[in-house]
C-alpha positions as CSV (number, residue, x, y, z in Angstrom):
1,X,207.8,139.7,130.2
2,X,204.6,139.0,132.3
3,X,201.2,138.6,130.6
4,X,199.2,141.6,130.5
5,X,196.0,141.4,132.5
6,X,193.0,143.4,130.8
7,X,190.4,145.3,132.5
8,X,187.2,143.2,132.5
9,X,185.5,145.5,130.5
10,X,181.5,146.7,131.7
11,X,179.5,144.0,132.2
12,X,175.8,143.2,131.7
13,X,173.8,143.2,134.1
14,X,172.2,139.9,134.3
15,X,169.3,140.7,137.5
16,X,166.0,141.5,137.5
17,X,164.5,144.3,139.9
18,X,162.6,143.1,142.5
19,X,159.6,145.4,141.4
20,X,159.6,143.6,137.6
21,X,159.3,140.7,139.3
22,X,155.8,141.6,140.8
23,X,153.5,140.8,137.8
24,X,155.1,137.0,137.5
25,X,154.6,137.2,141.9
26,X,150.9,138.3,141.4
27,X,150.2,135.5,138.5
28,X,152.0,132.9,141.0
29,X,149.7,133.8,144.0
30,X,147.0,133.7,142.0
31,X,147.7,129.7,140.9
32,X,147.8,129.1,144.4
33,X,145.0,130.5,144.9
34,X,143.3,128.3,142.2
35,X,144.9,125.3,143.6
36,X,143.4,126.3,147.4
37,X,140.5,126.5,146.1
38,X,140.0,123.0,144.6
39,X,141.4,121.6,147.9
40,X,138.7,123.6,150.0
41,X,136.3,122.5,147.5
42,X,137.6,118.8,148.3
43,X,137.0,120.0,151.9
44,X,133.6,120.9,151.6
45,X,135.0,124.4,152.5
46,X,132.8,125.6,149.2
47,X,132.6,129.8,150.6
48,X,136.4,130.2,150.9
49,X,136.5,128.2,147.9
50,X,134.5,130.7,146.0
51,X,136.2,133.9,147.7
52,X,139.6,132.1,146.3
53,X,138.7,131.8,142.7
54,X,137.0,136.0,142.9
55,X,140.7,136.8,144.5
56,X,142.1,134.8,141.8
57,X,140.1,136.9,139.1
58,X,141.1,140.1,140.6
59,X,145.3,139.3,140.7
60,X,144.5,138.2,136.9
61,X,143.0,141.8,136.2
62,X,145.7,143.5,137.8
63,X,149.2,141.2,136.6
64,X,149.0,142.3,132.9
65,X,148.0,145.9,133.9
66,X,151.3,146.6,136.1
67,X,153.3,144.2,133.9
68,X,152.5,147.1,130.9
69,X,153.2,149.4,133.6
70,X,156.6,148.9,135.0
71,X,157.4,147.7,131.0
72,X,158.4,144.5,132.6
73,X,156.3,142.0,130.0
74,X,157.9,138.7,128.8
75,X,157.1,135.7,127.0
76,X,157.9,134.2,130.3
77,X,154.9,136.3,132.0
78,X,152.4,135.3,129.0
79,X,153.1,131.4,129.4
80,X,152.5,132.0,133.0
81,X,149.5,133.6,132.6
82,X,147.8,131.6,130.5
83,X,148.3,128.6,132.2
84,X,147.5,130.5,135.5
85,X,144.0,131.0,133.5
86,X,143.2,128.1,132.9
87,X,143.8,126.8,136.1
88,X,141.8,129.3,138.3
89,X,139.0,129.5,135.2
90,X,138.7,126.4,133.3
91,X,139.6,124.1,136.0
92,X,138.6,125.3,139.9
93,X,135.4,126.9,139.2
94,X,133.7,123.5,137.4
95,X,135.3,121.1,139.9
96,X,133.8,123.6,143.2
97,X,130.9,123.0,141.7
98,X,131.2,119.6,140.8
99,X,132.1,118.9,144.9
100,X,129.4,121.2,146.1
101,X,126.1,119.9,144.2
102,X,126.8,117.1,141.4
103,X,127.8,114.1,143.8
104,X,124.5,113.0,143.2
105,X,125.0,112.5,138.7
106,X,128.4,111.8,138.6
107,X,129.0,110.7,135.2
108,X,126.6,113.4,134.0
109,X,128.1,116.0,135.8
110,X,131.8,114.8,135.2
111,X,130.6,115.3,131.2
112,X,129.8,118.9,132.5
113,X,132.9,119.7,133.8
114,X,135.0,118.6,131.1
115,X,132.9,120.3,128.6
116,X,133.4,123.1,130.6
117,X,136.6,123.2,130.8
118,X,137.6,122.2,127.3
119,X,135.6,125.1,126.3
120,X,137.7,127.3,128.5
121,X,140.9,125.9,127.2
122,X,139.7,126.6,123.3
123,X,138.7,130.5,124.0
124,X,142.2,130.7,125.9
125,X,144.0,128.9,123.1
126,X,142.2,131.2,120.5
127,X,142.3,134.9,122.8
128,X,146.1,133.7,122.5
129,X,146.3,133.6,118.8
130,X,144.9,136.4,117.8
131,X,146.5,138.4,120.5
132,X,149.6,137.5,118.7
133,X,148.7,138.0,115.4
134,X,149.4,141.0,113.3
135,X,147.3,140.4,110.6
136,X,144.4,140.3,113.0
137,X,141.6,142.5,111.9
138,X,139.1,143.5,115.0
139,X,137.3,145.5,116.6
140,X,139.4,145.6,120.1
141,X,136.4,147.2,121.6
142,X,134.6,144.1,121.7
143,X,135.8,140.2,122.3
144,X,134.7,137.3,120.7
145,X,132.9,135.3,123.3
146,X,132.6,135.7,126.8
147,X,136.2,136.3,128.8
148,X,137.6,133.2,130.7
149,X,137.2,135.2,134.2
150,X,133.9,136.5,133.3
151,X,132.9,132.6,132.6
152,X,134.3,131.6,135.2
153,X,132.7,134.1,138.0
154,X,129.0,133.8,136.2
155,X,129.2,129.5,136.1
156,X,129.7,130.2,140.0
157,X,126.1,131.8,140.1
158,X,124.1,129.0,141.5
159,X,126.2,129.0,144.4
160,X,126.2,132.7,144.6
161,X,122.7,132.0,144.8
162,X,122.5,129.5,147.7
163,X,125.0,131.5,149.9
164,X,122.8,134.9,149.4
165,X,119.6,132.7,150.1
166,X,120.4,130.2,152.9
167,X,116.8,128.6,153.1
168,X,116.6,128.2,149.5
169,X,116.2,125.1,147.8
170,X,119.1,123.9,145.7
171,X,118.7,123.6,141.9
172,X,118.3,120.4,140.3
173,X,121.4,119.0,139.5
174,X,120.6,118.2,135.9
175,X,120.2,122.1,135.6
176,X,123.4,123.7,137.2
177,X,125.3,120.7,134.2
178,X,123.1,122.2,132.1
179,X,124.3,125.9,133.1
180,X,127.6,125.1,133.1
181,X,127.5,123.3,129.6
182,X,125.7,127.0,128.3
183,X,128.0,128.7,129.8
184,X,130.9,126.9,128.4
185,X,129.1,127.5,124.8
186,X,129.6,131.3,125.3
187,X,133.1,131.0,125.5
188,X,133.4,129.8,122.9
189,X,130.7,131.6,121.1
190,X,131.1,134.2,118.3
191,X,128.8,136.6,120.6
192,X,130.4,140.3,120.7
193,X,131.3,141.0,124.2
194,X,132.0,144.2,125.4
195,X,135.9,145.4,126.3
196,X,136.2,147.7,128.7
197,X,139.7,148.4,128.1
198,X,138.9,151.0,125.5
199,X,135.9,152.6,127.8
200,X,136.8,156.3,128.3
201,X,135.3,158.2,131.1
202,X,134.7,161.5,130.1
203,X,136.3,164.5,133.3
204,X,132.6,165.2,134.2
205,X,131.6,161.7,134.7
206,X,134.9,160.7,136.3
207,X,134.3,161.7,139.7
208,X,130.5,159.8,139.5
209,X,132.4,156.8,138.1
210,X,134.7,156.6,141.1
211,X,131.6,156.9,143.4
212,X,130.3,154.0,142.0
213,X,133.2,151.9,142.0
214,X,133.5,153.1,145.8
215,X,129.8,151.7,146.4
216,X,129.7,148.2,144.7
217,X,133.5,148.0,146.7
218,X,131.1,148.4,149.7
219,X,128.4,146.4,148.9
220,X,131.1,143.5,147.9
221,X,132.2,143.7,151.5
222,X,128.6,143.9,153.0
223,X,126.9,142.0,151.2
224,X,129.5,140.0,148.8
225,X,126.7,137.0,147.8
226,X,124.0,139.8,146.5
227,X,126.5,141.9,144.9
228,X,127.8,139.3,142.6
229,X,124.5,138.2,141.9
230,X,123.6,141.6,140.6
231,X,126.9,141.9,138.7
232,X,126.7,138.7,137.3
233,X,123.1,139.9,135.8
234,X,124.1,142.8,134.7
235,X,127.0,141.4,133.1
236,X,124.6,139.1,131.0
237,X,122.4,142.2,129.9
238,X,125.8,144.0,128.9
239,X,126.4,141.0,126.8
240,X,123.1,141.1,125.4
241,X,122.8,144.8,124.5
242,X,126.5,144.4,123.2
243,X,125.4,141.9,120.6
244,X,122.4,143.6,119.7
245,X,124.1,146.7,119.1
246,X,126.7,144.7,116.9
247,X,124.0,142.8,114.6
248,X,121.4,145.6,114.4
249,X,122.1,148.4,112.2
250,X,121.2,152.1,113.1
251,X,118.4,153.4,111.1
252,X,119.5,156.5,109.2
């Protein structure tokens, strides 16, 4: 009698869709961005350099957003994307600057850098732990210290500044190390800073809220250099009223 063949029975499927596949694409593309931007930096290429790291902060705002969305998150995706930060973050912005203006106080400035991007490592290494933890008690409308992106867009300010204003005068070099090494310290600060992922817009306000998205997406495109100087002050008095309104308490 001849062995009975079974029927394979269903199988698992063992693919990805292509569409769950688009956060871990995004977080990719945005390491090469990171990567093109030291080597225009290297170049001397210092305005695409800059418009690399900016693209680089905008595919990190939107890779965790429509990973959540498409339920495709992974431990995978979390690896990648904080390594992918502190590339493009920690690493790019310091060394652009490092090429663009500190030739001239090397070792100084190299002590900058590092600083820099040690502090960038720690607030990563910390956002990741208590991320994770479940015993974590805090207020998730606010973070502890400033964000790696937001650190990394405002230690790009002097530059910012010298692309807006072309007949300027370059700042010292001693002072943009100094910058960058204060701006390093509020990463890793204890300073309150503000989370907008629990802002709610109220159905009035919405449609004035997209309006003003709609003009500083215009004013990015017309005039990019100005814009992000603006944001990058108001940022800083956001922070400020933030951690005011966190250590004073109301009068009642």
């Amino acid at each position: 009698m001849a062995g009975s063949v079974t029927e394979p029975t269903e199988q698992e499927e063992t693919g990805y869709a292509l569409i769950h596949l688009l956060p871990n694409a995004l977080t990719i593309t945005a390491i090469c961005a990171g990567l093109s931007a030291i080597r225009f930096g290297v170049q001397g290429n210092y305005v695409l350099a800059v418009q690399l790291i900016i693209a680089a902060c905008v595919l990190d705002g939107l890779d965790g957003r429509i990973a959540r969305l498409l339920s495709s998150d992974s431990k995978l995706g979390a690896e990648l994307d904080s390594l992918a930060d502190f590339l493009n973050f920690g690493v790019a912005p310091p060394l652009v600057l490092y090429f663009w203006a500190l030739q001239d106080i090397r070792s100084a400035a190299w002590i900058a850098v590092l600083f820099f991007a040690v502090c960038c490592v720690m607030r990563l290494a910390r956002f990741n732990v208590s991320s994770r933890s479940e015993t974590c008690d805090q207020d998730s409308a606010y973070f502890q210290g400033v964000p790696a992106p937001a650190g990394a867009l405002l230690v790009m300010l002097p530059m910012y500044l010298s692309f807006a204003f072309a007949d300027a005068h370059l700042l010292p070099s001693i002072l943009i190390c100094l910058y960058m090494v204060i701006i390093g310290l509020l990463l890793i600060s204890r300073i309150p800073t503000w989370s907008f992922k629990t802002t709610r817009i109220s159905r009035e306000n919405a449609k004035y809220f997209l309006i003003g998205i709609a003009v500083v997406g215009a004013a990015l495109l017309t005039f990019a250099w100005v814009t992000l100087i603006a944001l990058c002050v108001g940022y800083v008095g956001i922070v400020a009223w933030a951690w005011l309104d966190r250590e004073i308490p109301p009068n009642r």
